[in-house]
C-alpha positions as CSV (number, residue, x, y, z in Angstrom):
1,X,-2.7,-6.7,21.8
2,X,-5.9,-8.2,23.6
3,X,-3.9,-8.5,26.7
4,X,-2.0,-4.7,26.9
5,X,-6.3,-3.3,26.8
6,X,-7.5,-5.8,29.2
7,X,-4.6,-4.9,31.7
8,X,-5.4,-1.3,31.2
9,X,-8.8,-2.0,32.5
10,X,-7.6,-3.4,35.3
11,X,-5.2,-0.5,36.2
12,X,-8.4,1.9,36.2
13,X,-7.4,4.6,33.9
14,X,-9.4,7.3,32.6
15,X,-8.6,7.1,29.1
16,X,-10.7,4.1,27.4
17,X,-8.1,1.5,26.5
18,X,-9.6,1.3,22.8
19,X,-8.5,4.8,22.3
20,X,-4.9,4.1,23.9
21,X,-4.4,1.4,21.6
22,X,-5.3,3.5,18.5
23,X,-3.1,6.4,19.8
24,X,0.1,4.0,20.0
25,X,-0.6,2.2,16.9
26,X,-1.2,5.4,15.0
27,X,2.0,6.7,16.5
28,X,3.5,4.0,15.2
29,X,3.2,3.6,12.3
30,X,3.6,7.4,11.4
31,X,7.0,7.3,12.8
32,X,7.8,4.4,10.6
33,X,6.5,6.1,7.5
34,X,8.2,9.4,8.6
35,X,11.9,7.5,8.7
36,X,11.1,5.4,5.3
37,X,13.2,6.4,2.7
38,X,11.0,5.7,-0.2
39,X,8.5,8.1,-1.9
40,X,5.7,6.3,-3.7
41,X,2.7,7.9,-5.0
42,X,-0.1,7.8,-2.2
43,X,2.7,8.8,0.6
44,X,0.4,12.1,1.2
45,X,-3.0,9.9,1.8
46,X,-1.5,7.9,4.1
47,X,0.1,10.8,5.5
48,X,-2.9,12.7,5.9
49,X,-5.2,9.5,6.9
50,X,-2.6,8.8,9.7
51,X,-2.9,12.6,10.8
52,X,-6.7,12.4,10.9
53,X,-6.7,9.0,12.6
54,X,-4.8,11.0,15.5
55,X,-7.2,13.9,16.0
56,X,-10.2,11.3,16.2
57,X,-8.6,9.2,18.9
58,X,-7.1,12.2,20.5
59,X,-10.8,13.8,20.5
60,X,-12.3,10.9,22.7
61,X,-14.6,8.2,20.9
62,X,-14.2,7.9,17.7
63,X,-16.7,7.3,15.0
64,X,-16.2,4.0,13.7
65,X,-17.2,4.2,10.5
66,X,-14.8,6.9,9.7
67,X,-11.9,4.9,11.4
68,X,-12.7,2.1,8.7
69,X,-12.6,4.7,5.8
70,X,-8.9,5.7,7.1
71,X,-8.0,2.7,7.6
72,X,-8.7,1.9,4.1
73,X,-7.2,4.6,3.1
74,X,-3.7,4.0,4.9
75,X,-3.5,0.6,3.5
76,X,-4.4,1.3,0.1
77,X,-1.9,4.0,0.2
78,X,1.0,2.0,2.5
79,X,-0.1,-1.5,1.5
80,X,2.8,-2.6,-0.9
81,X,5.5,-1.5,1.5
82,X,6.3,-4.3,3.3
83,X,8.2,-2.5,6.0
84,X,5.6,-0.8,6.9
85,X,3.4,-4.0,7.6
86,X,3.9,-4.6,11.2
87,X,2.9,-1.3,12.0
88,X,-0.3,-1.0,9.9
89,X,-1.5,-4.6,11.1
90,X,-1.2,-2.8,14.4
91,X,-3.4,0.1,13.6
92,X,-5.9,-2.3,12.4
93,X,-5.8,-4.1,15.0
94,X,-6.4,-1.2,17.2
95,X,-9.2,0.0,14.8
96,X,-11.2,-3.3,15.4
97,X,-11.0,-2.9,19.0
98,X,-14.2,-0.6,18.1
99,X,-15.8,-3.1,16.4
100,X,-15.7,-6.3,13.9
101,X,-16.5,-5.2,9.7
102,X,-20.2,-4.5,9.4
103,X,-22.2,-7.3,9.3
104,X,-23.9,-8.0,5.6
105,X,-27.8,-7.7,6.0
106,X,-30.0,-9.4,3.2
């Protein structure tokens, strides 16, 4: 995934490469959910988490704290369905393009 932002760079595109990625991942993965057969219980959070992952990257810059928080969200809800996996492990990929997890402070 490293590779496909750094050659973005290099192609000299307007849209920061961080937010590409995010867009195709969360694009992704909602397709995937939207063709899955199964209901479970949380389908709506992820659902909703997905839709609001969209508007942020589709609104520029992102605030990574709430990417996290739907991130969260989305595998909480999604995390057991194991077709689903590839896709999700894409979106958090994309999501830590913005940033490694908060570093502990004592």
């Amino acid at each position: 995934m490293l590779r496909s932002v750094e050659q973005r760079l290099v192609t000299g595109s307007d849209e920061d490469p961080r937010v590409a990625e995010l867009r195709t991942a969360v694009s992704r993965l909602r397709r995937e959910l939207a063709a899955h057969p199964a209901e479970f219980p949380d389908r709506g959070i992820a659902e909703d988490e997905l839709a609001a992952l969209d508007a942020m990257a589709g609104g520029g810059a992102p605030e990574v704290p709430r990417l996290r928080r739907s991130l969260l969200l989305v595998a909480g809800a999604i995390g057991s369905v194991s077709a689903l996996s590839a896709a999700l492990t894409q979106v958090r990929g994309a999501v830590e393009l913005f940033g490694g997890p908060p570093v502990e402070r004592n």
